[in-house]
mmCIF file of the C-alpha atoms, coordinates in Angstrom:
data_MODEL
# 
_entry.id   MODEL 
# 
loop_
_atom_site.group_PDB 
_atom_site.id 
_atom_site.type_symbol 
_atom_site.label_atom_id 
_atom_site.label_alt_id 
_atom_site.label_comp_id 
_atom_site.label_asym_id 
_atom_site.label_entity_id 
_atom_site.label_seq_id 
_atom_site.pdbx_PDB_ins_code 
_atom_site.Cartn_x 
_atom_site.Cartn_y 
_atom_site.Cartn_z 
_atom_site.occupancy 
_atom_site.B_iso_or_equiv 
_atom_site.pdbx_formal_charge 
_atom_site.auth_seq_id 
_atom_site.auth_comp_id 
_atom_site.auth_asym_id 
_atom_site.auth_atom_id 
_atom_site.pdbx_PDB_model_num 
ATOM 1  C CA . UNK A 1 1  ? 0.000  0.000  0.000  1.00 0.00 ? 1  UNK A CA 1 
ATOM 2  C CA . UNK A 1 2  ? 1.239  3.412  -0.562 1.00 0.00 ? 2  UNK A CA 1 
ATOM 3  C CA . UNK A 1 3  ? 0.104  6.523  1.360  1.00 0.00 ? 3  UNK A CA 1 
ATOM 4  C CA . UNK A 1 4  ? -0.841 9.547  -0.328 1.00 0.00 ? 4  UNK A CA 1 
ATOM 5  C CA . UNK A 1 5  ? 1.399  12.504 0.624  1.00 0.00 ? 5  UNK A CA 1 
ATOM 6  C CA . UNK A 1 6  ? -0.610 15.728 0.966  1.00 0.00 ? 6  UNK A CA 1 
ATOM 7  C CA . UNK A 1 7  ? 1.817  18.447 0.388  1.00 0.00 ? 7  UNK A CA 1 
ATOM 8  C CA . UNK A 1 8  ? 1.380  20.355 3.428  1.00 0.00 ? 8  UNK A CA 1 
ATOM 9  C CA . UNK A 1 9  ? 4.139  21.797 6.430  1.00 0.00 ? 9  UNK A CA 1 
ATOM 10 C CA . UNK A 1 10 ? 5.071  19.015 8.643  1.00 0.00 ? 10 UNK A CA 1 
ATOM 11 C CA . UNK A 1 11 ? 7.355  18.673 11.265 1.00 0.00 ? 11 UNK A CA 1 
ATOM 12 C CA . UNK A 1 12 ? 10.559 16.668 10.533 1.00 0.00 ? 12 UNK A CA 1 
ATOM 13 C CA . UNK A 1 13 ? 13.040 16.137 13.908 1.00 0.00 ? 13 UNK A CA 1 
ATOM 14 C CA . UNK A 1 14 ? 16.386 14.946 13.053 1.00 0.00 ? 14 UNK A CA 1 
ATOM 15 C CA . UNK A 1 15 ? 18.841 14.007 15.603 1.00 0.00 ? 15 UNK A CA 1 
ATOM 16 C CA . UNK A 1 16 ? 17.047 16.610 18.327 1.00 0.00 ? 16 UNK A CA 1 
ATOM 17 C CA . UNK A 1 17 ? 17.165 18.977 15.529 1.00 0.00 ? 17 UNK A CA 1 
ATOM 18 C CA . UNK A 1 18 ? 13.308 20.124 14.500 1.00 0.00 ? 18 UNK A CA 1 
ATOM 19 C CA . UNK A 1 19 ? 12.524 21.736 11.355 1.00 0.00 ? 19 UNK A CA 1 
ATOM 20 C CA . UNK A 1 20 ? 9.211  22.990 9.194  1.00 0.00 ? 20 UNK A CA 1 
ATOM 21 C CA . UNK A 1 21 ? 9.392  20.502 6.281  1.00 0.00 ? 21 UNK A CA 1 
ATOM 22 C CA . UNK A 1 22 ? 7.243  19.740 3.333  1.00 0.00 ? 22 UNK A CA 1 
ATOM 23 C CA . UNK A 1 23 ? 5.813  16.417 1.480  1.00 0.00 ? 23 UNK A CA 1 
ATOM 24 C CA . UNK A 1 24 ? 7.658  17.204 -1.863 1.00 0.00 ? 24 UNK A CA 1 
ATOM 25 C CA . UNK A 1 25 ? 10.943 17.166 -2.085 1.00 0.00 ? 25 UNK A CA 1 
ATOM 26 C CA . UNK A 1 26 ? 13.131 13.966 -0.755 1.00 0.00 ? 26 UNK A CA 1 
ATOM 27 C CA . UNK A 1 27 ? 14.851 14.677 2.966  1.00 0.00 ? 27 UNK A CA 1 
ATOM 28 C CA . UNK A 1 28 ? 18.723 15.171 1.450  1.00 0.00 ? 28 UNK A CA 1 
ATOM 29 C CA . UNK A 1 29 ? 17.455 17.988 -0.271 1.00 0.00 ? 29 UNK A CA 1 
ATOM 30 C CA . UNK A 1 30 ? 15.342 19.499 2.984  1.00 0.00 ? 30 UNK A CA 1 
ATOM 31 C CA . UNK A 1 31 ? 18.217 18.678 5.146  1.00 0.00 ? 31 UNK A CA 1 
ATOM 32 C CA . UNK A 1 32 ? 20.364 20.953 2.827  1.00 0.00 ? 32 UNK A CA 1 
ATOM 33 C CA . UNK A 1 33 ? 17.949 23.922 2.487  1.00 0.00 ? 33 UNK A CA 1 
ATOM 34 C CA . UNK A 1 34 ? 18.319 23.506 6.482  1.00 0.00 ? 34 UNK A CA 1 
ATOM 35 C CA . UNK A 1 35 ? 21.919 23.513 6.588  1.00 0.00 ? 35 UNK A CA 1 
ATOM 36 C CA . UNK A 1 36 ? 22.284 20.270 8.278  1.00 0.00 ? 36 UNK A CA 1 
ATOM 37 C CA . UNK A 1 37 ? 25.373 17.771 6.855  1.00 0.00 ? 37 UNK A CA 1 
ATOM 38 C CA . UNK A 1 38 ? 24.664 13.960 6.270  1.00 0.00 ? 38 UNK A CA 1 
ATOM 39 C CA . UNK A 1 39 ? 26.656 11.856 4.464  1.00 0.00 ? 39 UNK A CA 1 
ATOM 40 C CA . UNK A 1 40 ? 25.934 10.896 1.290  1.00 0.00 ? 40 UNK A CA 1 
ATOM 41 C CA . UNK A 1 41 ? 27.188 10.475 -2.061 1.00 0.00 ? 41 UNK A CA 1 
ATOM 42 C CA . UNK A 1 42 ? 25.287 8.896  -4.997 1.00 0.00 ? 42 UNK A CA 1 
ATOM 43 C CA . UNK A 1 43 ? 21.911 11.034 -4.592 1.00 0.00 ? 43 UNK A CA 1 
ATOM 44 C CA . UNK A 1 44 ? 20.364 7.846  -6.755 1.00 0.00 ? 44 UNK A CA 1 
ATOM 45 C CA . UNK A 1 45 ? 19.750 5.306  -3.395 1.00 0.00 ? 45 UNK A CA 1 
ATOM 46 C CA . UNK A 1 46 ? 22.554 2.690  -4.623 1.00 0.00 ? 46 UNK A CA 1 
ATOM 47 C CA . UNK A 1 47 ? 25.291 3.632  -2.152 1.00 0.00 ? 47 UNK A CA 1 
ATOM 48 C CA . UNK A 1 48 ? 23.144 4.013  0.813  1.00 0.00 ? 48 UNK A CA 1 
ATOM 49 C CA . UNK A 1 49 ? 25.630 6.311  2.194  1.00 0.00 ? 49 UNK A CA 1 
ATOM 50 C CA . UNK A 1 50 ? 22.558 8.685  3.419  1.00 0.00 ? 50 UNK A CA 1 
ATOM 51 C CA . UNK A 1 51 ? 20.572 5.595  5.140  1.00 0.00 ? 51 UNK A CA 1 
ATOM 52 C CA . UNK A 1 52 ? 18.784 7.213  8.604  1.00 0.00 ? 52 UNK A CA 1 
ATOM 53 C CA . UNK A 1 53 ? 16.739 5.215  10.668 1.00 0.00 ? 53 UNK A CA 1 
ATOM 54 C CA . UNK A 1 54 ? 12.787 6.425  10.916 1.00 0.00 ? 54 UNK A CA 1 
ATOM 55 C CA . UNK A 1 55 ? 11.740 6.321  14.957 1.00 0.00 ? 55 UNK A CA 1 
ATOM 56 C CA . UNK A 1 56 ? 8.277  7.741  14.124 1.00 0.00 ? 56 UNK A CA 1 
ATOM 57 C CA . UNK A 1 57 ? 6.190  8.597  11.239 1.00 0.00 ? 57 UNK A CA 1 
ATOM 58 C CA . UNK A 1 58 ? 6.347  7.491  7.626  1.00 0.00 ? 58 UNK A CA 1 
ATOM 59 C CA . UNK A 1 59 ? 8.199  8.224  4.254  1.00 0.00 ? 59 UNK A CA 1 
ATOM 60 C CA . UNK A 1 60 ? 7.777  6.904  0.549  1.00 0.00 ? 60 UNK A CA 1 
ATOM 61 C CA . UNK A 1 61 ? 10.671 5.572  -0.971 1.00 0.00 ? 61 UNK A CA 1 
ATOM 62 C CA . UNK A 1 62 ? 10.548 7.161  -4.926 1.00 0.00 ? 62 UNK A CA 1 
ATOM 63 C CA . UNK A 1 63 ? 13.044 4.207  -6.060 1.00 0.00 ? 63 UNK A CA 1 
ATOM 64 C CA . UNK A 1 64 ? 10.659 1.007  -5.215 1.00 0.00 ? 64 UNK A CA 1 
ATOM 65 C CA . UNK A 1 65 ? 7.256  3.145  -4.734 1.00 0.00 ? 65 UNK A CA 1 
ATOM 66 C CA . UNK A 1 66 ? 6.724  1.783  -1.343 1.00 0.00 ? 66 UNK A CA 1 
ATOM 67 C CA . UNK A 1 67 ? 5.876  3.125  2.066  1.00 0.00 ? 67 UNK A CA 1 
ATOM 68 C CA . UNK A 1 68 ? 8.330  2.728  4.659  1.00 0.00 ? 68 UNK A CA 1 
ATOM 69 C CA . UNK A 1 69 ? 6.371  2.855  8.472  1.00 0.00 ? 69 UNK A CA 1 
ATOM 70 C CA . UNK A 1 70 ? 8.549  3.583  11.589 1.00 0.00 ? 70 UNK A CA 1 
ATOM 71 C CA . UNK A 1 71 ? 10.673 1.943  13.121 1.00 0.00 ? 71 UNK A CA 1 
ATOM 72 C CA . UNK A 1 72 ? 12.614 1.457  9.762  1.00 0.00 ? 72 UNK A CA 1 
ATOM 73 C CA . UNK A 1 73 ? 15.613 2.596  7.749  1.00 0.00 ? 73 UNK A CA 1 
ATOM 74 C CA . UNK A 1 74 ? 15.408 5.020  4.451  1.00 0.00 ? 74 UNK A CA 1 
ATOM 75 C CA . UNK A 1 75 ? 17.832 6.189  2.283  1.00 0.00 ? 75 UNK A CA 1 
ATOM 76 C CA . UNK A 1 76 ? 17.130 10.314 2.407  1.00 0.00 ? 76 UNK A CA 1 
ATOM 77 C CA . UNK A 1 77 ? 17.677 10.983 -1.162 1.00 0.00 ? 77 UNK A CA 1 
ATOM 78 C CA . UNK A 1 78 ? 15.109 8.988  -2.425 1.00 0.00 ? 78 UNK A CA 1 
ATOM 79 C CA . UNK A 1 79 ? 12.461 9.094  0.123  1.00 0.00 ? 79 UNK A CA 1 
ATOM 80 C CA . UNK A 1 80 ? 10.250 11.840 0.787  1.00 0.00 ? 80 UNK A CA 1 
ATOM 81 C CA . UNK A 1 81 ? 8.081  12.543 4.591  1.00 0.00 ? 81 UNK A CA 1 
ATOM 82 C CA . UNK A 1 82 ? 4.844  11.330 4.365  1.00 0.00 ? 82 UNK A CA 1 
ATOM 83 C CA . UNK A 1 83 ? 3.679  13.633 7.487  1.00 0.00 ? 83 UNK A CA 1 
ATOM 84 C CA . UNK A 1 84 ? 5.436  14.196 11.092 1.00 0.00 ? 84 UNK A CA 1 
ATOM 85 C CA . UNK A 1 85 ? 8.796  12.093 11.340 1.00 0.00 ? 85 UNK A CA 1 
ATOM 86 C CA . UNK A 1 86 ? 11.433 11.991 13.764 1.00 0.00 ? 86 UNK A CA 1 
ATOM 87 C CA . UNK A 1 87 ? 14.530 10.570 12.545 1.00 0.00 ? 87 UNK A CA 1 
ATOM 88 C CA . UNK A 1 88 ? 18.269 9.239  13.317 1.00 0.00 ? 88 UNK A CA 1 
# 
């Protein structure tokens, strides 16, 4: 099953960091408009240099079109916040 983003302001937490997100764009490239660092290197999802772990909430991963549910891993440059998350 795959939930329906509604592109609206959300809430994403990141390591005790919290920031006004949106339902659009993946989380590499919110994390970057933010000015917060993660590792990463591919930007495709092949390397999984960018994995974070999901604590609460949900994303949709853009590569396999599937929702990932918390507690989980994602890879942040192909997944995109499907609501409030808190991640690590």
């Amino acid at each position: 099953m795959i939930l329906q983003c509604v592109n609206i302001p959300i809430s994403i937490e990141y390591r005790g960091y919290i920031f006004t997100g949106n339902q659009k764009d993946v989380f590499l490239e919110q994390f970057e408009m933010e000015g917060i660092c993660i590792p990463y290197s591919c930007r495709s999802g092949f390397c999984a240099t960018c994995k974070v772990k999901i604590l609460s909430g949900s994303a949709v991963s853009l590569t396999g079109k599937i929702t990932v549910i918390a507690p989980a891993s994602i890879l942040t440059c192909t997944s995109i916040p499907c609501g409030n998350v808190q991640l690590e």
